[in-house]
VOFI-185151 format. One record per atom (N, C-alpha, C, CB): residue in three letters; x, y, z. Coordinates in steps of 0.05 Angstrom, whole numbers, plus 5000, padded with zeros to 4 digits. Glycine has a CB too. Example, Ala and Ser with C-alpha at 12.3 -4.5 7.8 and 13.67 -1.06 7.14 Angstrom:
ALA526448865156 ALA524649105156 ALA526449345156 ALA522649115181 SER525749555142 SER527349795143 SER525850015157 SER528249885114 
This chain:
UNK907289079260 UNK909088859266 UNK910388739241 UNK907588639280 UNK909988879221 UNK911088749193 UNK914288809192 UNK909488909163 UNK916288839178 UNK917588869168 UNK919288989141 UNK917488779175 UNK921689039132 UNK921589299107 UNK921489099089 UNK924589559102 UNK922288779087 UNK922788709070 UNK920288579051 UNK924588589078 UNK919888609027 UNK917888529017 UNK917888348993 UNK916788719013 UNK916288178986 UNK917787998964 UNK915387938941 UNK919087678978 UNK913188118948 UNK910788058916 UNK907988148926 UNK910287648904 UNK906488288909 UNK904188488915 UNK902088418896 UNK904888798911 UNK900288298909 UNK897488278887 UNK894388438899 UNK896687908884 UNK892588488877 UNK890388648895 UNK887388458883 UNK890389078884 UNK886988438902 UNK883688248899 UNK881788408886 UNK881988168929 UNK879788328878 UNK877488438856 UNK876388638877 UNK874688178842 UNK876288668902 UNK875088828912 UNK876989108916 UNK873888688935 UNK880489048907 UNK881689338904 UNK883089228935 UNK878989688901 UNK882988988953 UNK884788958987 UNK886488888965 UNK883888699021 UNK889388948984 UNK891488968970 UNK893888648993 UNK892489388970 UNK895388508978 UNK896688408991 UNK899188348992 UNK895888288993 UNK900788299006 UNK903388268995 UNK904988079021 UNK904988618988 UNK906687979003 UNK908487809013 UNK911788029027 UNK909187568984 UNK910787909052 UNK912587979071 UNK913787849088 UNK911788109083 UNK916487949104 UNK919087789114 UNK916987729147 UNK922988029117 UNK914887839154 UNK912987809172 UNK910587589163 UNK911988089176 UNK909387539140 UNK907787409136 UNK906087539113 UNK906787349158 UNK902787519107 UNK901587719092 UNK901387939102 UNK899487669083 UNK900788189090 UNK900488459101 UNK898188479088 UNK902588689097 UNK896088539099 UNK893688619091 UNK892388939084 UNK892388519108 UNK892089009059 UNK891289319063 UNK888289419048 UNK893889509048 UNK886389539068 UNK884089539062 UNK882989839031 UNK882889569095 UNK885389989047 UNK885490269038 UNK885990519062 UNK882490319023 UNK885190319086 UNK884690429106 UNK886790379127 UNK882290359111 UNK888190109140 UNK888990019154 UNK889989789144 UNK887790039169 UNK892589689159 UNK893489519157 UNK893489149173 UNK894889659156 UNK893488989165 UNK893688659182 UNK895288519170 UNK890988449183 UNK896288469198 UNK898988209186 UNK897587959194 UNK902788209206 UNK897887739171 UNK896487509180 UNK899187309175 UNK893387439161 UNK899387189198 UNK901787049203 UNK900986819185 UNK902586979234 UNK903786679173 UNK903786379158 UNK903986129191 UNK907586369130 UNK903585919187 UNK903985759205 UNK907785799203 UNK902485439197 UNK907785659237 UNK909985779245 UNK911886079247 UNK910885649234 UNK910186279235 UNK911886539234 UNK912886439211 UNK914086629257 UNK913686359192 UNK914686399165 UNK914586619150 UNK913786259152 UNK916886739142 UNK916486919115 UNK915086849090 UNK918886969104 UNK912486999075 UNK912086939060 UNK913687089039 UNK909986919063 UNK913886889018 UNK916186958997 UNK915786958972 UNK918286798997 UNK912686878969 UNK910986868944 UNK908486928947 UNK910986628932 UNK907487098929 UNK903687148934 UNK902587118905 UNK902487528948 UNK900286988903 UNK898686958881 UNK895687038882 UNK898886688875 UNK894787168866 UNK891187228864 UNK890687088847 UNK889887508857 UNK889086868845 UNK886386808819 UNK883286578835 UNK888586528785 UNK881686688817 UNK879386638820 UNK878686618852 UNK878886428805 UNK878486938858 UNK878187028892 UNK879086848909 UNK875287078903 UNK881486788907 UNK883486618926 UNK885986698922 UNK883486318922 UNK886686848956 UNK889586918954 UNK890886628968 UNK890487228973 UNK894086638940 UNK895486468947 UNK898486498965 UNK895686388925 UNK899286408981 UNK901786438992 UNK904086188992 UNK901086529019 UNK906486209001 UNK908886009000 UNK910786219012 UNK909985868968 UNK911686039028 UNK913886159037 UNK917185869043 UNK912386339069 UNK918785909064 UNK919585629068 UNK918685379076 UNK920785629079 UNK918285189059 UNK917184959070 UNK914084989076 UNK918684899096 UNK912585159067 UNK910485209068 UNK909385329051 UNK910185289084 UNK906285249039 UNK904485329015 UNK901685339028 UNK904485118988 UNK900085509009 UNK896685469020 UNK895885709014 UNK895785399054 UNK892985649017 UNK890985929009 UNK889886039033 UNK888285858990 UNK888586299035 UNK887386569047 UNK884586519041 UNK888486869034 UNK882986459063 UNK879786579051 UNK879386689082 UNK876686279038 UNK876586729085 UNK875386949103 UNK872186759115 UNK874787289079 UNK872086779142 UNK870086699147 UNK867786889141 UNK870286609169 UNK865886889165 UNK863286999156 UNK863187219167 UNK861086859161 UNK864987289187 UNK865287539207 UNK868287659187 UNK865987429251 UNK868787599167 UNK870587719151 UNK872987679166 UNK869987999146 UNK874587489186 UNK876687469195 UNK878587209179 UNK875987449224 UNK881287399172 UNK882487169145 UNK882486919165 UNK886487249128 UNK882186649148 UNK883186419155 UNK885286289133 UNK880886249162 UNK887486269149 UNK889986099117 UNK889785789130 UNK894886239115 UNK889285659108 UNK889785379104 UNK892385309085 UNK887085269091 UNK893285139099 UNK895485009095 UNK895484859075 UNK896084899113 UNK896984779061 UNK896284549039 UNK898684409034 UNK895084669010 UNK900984499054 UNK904184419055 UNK904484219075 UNK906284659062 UNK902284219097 UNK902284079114 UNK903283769119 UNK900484119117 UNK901883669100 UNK902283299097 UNK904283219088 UNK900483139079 UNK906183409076 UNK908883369056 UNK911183269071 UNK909883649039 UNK912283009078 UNK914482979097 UNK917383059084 UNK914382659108 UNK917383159057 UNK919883289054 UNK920683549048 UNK920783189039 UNK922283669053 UNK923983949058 UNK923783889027 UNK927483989079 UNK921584169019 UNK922384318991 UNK922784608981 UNK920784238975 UNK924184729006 UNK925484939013 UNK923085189002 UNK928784928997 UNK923985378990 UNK923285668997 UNK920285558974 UNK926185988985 UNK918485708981 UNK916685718943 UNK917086018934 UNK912185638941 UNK918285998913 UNK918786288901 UNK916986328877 UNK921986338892 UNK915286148871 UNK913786258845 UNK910886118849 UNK915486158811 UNK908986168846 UNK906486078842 UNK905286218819 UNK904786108867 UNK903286048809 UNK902386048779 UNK900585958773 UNK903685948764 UNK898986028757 UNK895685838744 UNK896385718712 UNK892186118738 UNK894685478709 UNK894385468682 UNK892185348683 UNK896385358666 UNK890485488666 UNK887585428666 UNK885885408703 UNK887385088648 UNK884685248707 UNK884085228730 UNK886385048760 UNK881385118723 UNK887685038749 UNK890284898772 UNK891685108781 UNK892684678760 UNK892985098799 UNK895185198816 UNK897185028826 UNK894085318837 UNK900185158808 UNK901885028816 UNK903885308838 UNK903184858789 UNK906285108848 UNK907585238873 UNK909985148859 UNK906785138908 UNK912485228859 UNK914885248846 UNK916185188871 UNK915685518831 UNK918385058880 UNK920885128897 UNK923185128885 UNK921284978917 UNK925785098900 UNK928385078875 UNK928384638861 UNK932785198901 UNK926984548874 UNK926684258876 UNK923984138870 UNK927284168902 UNK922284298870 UNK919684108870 UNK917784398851 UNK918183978913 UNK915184138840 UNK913584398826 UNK910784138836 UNK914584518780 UNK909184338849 UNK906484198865 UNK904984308847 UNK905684258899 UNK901784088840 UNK899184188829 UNK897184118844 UNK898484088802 UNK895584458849 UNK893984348871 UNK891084398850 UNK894184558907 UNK889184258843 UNK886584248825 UNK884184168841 UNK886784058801 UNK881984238856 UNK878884048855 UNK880583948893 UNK878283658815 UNK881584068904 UNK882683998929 UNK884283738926 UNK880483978950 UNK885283708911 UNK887983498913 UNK890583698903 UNK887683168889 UNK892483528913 UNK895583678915 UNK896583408901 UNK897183768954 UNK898983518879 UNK900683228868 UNK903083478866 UNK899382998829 UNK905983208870 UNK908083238862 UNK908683188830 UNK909383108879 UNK908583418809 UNK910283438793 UNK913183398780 UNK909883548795 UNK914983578803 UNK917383518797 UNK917883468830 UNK919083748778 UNK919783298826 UNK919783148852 UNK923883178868 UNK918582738839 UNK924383298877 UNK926783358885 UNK929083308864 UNK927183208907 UNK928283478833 UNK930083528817 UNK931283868809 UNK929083368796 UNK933483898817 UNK933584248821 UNK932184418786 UNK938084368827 UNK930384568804 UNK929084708781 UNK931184928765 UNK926384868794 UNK932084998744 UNK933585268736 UNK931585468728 UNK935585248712 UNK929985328710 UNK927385568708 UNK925185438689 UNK928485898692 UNK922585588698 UNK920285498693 UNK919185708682 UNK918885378714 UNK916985628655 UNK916185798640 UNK913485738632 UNK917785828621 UNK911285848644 UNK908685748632 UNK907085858612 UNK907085708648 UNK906485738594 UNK904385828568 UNK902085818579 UNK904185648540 UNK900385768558 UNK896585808570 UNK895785508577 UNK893585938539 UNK896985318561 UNK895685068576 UNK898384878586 UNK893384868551 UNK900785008588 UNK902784748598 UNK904384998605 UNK904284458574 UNK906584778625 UNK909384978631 UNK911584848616 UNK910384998667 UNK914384988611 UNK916684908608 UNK918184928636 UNK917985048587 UNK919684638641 UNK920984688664 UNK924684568650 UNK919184468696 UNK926784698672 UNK929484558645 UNK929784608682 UNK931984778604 UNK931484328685 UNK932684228710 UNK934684268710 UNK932484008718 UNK937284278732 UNK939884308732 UNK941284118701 UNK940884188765 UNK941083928700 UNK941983698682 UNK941783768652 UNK940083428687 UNK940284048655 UNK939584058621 UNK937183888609 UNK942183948604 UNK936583768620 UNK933683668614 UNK931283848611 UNK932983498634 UNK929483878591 UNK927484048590 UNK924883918589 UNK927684218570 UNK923083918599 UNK920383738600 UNK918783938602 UNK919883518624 UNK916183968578 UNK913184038578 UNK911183908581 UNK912584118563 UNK910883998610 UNK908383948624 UNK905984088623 UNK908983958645 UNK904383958608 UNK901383988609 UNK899083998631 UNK900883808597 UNK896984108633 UNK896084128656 UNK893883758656 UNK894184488658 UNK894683678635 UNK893383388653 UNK895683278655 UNK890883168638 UNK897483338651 UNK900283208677 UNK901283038656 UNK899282978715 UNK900683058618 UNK902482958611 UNK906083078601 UNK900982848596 UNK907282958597 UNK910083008603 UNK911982958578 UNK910982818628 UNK912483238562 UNK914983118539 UNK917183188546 UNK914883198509 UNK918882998553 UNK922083038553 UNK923783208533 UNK923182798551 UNK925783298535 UNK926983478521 UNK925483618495 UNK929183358513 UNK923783818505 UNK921583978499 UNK922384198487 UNK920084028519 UNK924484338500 UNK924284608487 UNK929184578491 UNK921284968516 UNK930684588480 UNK933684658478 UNK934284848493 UNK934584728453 UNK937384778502 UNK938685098510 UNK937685338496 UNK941785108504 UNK938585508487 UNK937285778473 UNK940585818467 UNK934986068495 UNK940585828439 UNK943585828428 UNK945685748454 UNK944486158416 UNK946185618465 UNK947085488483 UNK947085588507 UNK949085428478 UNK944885758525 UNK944085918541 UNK941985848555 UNK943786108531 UNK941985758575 UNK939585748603 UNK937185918604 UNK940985838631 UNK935286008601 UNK933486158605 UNK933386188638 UNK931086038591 UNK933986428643 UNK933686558678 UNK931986628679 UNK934986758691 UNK930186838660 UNK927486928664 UNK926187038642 UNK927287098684 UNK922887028649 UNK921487118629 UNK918787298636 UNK920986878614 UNK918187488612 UNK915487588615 UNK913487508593 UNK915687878616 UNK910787558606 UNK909087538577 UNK908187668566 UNK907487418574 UNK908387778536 UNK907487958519 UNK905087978502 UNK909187978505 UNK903587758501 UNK902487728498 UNK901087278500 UNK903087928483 UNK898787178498 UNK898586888496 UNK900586768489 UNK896986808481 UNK901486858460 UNK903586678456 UNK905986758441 UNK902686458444 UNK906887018462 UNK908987118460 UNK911287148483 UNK908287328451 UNK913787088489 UNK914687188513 UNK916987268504 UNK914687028536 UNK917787498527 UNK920587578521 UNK922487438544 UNK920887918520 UNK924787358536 UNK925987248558 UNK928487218556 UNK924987038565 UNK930487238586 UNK932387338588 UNK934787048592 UNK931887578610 UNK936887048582 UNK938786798583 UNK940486848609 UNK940886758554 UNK942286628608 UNK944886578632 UNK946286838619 UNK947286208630 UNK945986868602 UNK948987108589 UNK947187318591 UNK950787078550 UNK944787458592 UNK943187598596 UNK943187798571 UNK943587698622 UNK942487608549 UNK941687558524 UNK939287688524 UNK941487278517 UNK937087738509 UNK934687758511 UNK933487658474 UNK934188098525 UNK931087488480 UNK930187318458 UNK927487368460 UNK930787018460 UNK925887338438 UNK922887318439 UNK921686978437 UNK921687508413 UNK920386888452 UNK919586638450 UNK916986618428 UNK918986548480 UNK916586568405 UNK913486528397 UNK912386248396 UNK912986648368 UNK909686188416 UNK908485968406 UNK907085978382 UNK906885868423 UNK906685718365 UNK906485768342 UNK904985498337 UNK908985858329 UNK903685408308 UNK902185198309 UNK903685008308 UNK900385188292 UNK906585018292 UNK908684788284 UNK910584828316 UNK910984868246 UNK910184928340 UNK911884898359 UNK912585178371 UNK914284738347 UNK914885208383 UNK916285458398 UNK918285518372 UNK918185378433 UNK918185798361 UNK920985918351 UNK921686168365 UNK920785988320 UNK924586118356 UNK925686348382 UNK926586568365 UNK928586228406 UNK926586848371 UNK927786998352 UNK929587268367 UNK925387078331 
């Protein structure tokens, strides 16, 4: 009952494989396949693995995958209580023991079973996380590093020679390579005196 379209693949310590699909999760043992629907039928549009908890997001909806005792998935919701539209989640992410959820507007931390709003209906352009904080740079050009105890420095990290950061990989802790609006490509190094870019 799944569908062709697919949008992100992670595999659990035990080698089940999962992925985000225009159907929901697709479950694969090695053997056979299960689609485990998001509330409402939603596409999921994001999948995350850490510390034996699969994560999902799709529109207007976030939450985790566990398994009862007869091994049948149960997803909990964690988008539920939120009375505002914060459209698709296209990125999920860890830093240290938290889990945050990305949309184009909002960035949620879920830690110890509480959920907080981060960034709060300001359009995200792109988000970049190191080992203990993220960079986020909003439509406005504003850049703020956020720390995982939720403190917050304003204009944190500059354009990149006058260039947007669209995306990035990591090369190592505290290395990344990453790609501009002009599709530039830069190396990010954290460093003890700050970020230099080269």
């Amino acid at each position: 009952n799944s569908v062709p379209q697919n949008w992100g693949v992670v595999q659990n310590d035990e080698g089940i494989i999962y992925v985000a699909n225009q159907a929901g999760i697709l479950e694969h043992d090695g053997e056979s396949w299960r689609n485990i629907s998001l509330p409402d039928a939603v596409p999921c549009r994001s999948i995350f693995y850490f510390d034996g908890v699969i994560y999902a997001g799709g529109p207007n909806e976030f939450g985790y995958l566990n398994y009862d005792g007869a091994g049948k998935p149960i997803y909990t919701s964690l988008s539920k209580e939120i009375k505002k539209e914060f459209k698709i989640i296209n990125k999920i992410f860890n830093i240290g023991k938290s889990i945050y959820f990305q949309s184009s507007q909002f960035v949620f931390k879920y830690r110890d079973g509480k959920l907080k709003i981060l960034i709060d209906e300001e359009k995200v352009k792109t988000l970049i996380p190191f080992d203990n904080y993220f960079i986020v740079e909003t439509e406005n050009g504003v850049c703020k590093k956020i720390f995982e105890n939720e403190e917050k420095v304003t204009n944190a990290l500059p354009l990149i020679f006058g260039q947007h950061i669209i995306s990035s990989r990591n090369l190592s802790p505290t290395r990344k390579l990453i790609v501009t609006s002009k599709y530039n490509f830069y190396f990010l190094n954290l460093t003890n005196k700050g970020i230099e870019v080269e």
